[in-house]
C-alpha positions as CSV (number, residue, x, y, z in Angstrom):
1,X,2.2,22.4,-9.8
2,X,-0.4,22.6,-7.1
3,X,0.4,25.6,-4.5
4,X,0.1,24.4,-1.6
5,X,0.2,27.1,1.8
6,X,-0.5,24.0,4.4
7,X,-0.9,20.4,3.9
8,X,-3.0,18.1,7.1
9,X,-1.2,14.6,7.7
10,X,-3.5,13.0,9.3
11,X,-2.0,9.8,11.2
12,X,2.1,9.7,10.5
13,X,3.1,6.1,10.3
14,X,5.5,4.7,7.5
15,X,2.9,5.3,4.3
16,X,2.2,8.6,5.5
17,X,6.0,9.9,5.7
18,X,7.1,7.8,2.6
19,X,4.8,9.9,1.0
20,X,5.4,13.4,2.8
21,X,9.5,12.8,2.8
22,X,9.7,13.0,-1.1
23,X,6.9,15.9,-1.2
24,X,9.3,18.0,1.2
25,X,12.8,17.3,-0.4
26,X,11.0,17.8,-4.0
27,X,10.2,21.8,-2.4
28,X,6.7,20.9,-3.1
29,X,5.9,22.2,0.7
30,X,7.7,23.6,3.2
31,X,8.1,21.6,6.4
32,X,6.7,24.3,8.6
33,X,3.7,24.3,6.2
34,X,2.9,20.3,7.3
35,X,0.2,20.1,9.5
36,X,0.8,16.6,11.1
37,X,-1.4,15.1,14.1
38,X,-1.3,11.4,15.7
39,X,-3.1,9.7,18.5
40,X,-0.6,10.2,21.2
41,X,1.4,12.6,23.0
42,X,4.4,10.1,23.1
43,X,4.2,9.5,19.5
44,X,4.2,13.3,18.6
45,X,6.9,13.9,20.5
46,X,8.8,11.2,19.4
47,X,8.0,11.9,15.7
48,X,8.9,16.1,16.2
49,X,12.6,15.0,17.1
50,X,13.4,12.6,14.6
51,X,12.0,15.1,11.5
52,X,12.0,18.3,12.9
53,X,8.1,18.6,11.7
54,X,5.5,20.2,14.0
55,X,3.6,17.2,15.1
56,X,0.4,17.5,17.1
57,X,-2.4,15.5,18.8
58,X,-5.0,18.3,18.1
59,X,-6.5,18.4,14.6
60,X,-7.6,21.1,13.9
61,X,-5.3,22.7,12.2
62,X,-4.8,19.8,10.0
63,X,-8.0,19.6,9.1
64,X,-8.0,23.4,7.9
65,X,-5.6,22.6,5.4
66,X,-6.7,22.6,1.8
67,X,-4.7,19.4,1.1
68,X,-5.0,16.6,3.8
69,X,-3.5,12.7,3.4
70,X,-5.7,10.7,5.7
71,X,-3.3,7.6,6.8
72,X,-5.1,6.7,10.2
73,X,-6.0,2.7,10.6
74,X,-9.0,2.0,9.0
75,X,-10.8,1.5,12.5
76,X,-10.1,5.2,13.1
77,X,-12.0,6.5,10.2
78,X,-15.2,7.3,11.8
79,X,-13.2,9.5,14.9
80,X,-11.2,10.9,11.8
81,X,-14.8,12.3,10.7
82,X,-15.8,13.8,13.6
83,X,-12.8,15.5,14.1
84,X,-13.1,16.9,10.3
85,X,-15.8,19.2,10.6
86,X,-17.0,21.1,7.4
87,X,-13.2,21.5,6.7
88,X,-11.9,23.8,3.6
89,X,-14.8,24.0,0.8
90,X,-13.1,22.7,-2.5
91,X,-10.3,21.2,-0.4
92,X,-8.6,17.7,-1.7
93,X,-8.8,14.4,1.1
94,X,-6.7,11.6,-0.2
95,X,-7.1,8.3,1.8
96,X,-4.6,5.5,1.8
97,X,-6.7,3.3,4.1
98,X,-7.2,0.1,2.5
99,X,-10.7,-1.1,1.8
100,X,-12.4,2.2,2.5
101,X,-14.2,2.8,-0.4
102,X,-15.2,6.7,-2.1
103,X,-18.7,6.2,-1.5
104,X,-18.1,5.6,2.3
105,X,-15.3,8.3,2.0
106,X,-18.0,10.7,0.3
107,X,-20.6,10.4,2.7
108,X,-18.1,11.3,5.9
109,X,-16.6,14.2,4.3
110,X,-19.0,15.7,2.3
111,X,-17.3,19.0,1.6
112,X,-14.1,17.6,0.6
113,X,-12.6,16.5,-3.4
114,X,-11.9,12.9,-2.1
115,X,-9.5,10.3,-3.9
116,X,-8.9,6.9,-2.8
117,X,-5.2,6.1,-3.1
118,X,-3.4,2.4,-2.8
119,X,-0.1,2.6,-2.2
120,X,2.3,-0.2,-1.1
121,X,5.4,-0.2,0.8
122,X,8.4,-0.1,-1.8
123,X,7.0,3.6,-1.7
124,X,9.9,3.8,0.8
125,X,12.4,3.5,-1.5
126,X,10.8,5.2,-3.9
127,X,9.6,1.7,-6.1
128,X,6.2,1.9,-5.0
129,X,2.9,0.7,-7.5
130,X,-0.1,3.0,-6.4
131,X,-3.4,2.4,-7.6
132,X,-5.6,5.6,-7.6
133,X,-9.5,6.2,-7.6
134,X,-11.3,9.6,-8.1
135,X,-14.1,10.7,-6.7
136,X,-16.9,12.8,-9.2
137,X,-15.9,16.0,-8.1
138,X,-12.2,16.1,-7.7
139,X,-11.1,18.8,-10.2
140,X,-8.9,18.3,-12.9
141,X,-5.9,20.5,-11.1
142,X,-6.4,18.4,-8.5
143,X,-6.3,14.8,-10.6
144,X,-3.2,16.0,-11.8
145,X,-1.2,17.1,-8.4
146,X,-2.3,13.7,-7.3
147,X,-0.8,11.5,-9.9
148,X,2.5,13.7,-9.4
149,X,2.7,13.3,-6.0
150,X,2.3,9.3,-6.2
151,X,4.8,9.4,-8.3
152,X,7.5,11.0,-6.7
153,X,7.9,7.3,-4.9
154,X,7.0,4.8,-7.6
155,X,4.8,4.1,-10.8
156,X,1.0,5.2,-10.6
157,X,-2.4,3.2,-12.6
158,X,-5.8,5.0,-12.2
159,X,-8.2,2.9,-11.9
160,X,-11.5,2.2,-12.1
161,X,-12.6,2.0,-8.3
162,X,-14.4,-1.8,-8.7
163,X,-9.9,-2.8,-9.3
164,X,-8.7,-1.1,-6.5
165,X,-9.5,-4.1,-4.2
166,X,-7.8,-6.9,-6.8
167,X,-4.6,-4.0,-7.0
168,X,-4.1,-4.2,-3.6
169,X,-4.3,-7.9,-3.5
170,X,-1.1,-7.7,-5.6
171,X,0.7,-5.1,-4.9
172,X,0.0,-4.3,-1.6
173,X,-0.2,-7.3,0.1
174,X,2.3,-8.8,-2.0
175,X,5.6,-7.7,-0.7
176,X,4.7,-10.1,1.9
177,X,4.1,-13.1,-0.3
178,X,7.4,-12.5,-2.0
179,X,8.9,-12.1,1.1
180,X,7.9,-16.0,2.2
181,X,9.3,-17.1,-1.4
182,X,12.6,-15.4,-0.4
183,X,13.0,-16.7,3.1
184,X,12.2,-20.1,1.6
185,X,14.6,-20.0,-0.8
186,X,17.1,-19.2,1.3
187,X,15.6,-22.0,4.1
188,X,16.6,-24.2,0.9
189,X,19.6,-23.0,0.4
190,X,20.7,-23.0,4.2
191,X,19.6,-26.7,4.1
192,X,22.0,-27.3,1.2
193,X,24.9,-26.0,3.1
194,X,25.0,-22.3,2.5
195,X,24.9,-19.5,5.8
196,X,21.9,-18.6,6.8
197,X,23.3,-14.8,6.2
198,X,24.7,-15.4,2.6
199,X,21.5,-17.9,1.5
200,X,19.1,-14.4,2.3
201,X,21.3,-12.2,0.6
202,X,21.6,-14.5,-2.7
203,X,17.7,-15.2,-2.9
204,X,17.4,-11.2,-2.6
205,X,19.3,-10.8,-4.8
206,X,18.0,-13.8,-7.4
207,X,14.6,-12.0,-7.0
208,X,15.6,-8.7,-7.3
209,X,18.0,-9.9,-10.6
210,X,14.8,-11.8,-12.3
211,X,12.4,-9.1,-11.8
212,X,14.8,-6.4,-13.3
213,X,15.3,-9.3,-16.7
214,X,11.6,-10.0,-16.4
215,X,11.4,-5.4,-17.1
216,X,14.2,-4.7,-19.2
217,X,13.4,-7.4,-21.6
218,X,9.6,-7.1,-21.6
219,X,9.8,-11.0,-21.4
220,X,6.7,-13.5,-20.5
221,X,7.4,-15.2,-17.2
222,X,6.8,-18.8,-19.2
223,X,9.2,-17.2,-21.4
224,X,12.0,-17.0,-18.4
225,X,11.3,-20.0,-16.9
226,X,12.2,-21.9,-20.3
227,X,15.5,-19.8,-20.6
228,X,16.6,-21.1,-17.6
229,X,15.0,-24.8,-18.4
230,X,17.3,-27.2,-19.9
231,X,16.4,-30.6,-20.6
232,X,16.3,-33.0,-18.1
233,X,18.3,-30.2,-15.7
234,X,18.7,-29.2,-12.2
235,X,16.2,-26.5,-13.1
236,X,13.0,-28.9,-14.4
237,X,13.8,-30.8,-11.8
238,X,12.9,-27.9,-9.2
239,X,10.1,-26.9,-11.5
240,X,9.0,-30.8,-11.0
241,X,9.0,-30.4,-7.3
242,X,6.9,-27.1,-7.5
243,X,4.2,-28.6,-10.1
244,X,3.6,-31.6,-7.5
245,X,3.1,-29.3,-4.8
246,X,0.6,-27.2,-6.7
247,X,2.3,-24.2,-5.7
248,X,1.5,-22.2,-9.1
249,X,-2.0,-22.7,-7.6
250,X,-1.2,-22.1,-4.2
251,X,0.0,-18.4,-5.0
252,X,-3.4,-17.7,-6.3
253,X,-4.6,-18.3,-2.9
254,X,-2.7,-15.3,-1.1
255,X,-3.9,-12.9,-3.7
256,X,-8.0,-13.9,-3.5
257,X,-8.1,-13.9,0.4
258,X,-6.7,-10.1,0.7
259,X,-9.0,-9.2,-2.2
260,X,-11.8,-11.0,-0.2
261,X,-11.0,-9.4,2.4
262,X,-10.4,-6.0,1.2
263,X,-14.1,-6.1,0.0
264,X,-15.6,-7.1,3.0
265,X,-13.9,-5.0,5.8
266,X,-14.9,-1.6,4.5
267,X,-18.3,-2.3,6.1
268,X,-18.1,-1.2,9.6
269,X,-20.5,-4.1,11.0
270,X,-17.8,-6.5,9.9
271,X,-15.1,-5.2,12.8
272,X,-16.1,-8.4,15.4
273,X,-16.1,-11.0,12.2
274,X,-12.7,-9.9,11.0
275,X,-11.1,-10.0,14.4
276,X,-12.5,-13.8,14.7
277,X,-11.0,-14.2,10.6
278,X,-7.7,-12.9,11.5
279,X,-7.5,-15.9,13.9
280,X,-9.1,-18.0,11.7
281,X,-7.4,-17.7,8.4
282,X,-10.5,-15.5,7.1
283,X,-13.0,-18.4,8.2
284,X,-16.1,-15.8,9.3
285,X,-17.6,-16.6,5.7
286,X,-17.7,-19.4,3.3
287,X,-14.5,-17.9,0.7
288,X,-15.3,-17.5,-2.9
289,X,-15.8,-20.6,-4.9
290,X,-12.6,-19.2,-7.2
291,X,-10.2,-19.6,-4.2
């Protein structure tokens, strides 16, 4: 295991401390070792009383850390840079921004082993899927640490970097497309008679239930689906329903925008267009024939 005599947390939102919490309680570091800065006074504050971690708004000493987890928005890279310096020589920068690329990462930080990490939000209880890219120089000490610490809060896939955009697609944007299966589900259920409370908690639980079958049986999801089929049943009826609405089609749609996008907002010059997208359902650029 990778000593570590300081780590730099830079930017300490919910990624960055599902990540650091399972570091500190595994002994990996000790808390007075974190080196932890955010944009605001306020937020410092706030964040030093509810985790009893030094948290600062000055960054330098988390930038003269061997180890540092940049988690700042994406927007805030650049700033991020500047703030860097020359750093440690040899030292380890591991980025969970999404859509930054190692190249970009590379050129800012030029003295630093860089890896390019996706991560997605089950990491908070500890069923996370991280996707991980290495940069050329990132030693193999360091390649393992990495791949240790992801999975202290889920399962981890190296990757080649030209993925990384398609894993987040899935993974990380999909706990939100799930999520607007569940709710609809339960919106079915609530208009069949069930409480609202009771119809959220069942189609949790239904989700939750097939996913854990889909694992533990190493089953096909065609293969599911025709368990549960019988003919002429309640069950092909709802498949009916779903086929006419072209909603196996429709969940490819989610999945190729936020891989879309993902490509195209790693390029600074894009920040105006993808403002105007986000109110536009991505419409700054004719989408990709595949959609």
């Amino acid at each position: 295991m990778l000593n570590i005599p300081s780590l730099g947390v830079v930017g300490l939102g919910r990624m960055a401390q599902a990540l650091l919490f399972p570091l500190l309680e595994a002994g990996w570091v000790e808390p007075s070792a974190v080196q932890a800065v955010v944009a605001s006074a306020a937020s410092a504050e706030r964040l030093s009383q509810e985790h009893g971690l030094a948290v600062r708004t000055d960054a330098t000493a988390a930038w003269g850390s061997p180890v540092v987890l940049l988690a700042v928005k994406p927007q805030q890279l650049e700033q991020a840079a500047q703030q860097a310096g020359p750093g440690v020589p040899g030292g380890l920068l591991i980025s969970v921004l999404a859509g930054v690329k190692l190249e970009r990462l590379e050129r800012l930080f030029p003295h630093w082993q860089c890896v390019r990490a996706v991560p997605n939000t089950p990491a908070l209880v500890r069923a996370g899927l991280t996707g991980l890219a290495f940069g050329a120089g990132v030693s193999a000490e360091h390649r393992a640490w990495v791949n240790q610490l992801f999975g202290l809060v889920g399962e981890v896939h190296e990757l080649p970097e030209s993925q990384l955009d398609a894993f987040l697609a899935l993974t990380s944007s999909g706990p939100a497309f799930v999520a607007v299966m569940a709710e609809g589900l339960a919106d079915g259920a609530v208009a069949a008679g069930l409480p609202r409370a009771l119809a959220l908690q069942l189609a949790q639980r239904t989700l939750a239930g097939t996913a854990a079958l889909l694992e533990a049986k190493q089953l096909h999801p065609a293969q599911l689906k025709d368990m549960v089929s019988s003919p002429a049943g309640t069950t092909m009826a709802g498949l009916r329903s779903l086929e006419q609405a072209g909603v196996r089609w429709c969940w490819r749609r989610p999945s190729a925008a936020a891989n879309w996008l993902s490509q195209v907002s790693c390029c600074p010059a894009w920040a105006r267009c993808l403002r105007a997208a986000a109110r536009d359902c991505c419409g700054v650029s004719k989408p990709p024939a595949r959609w």
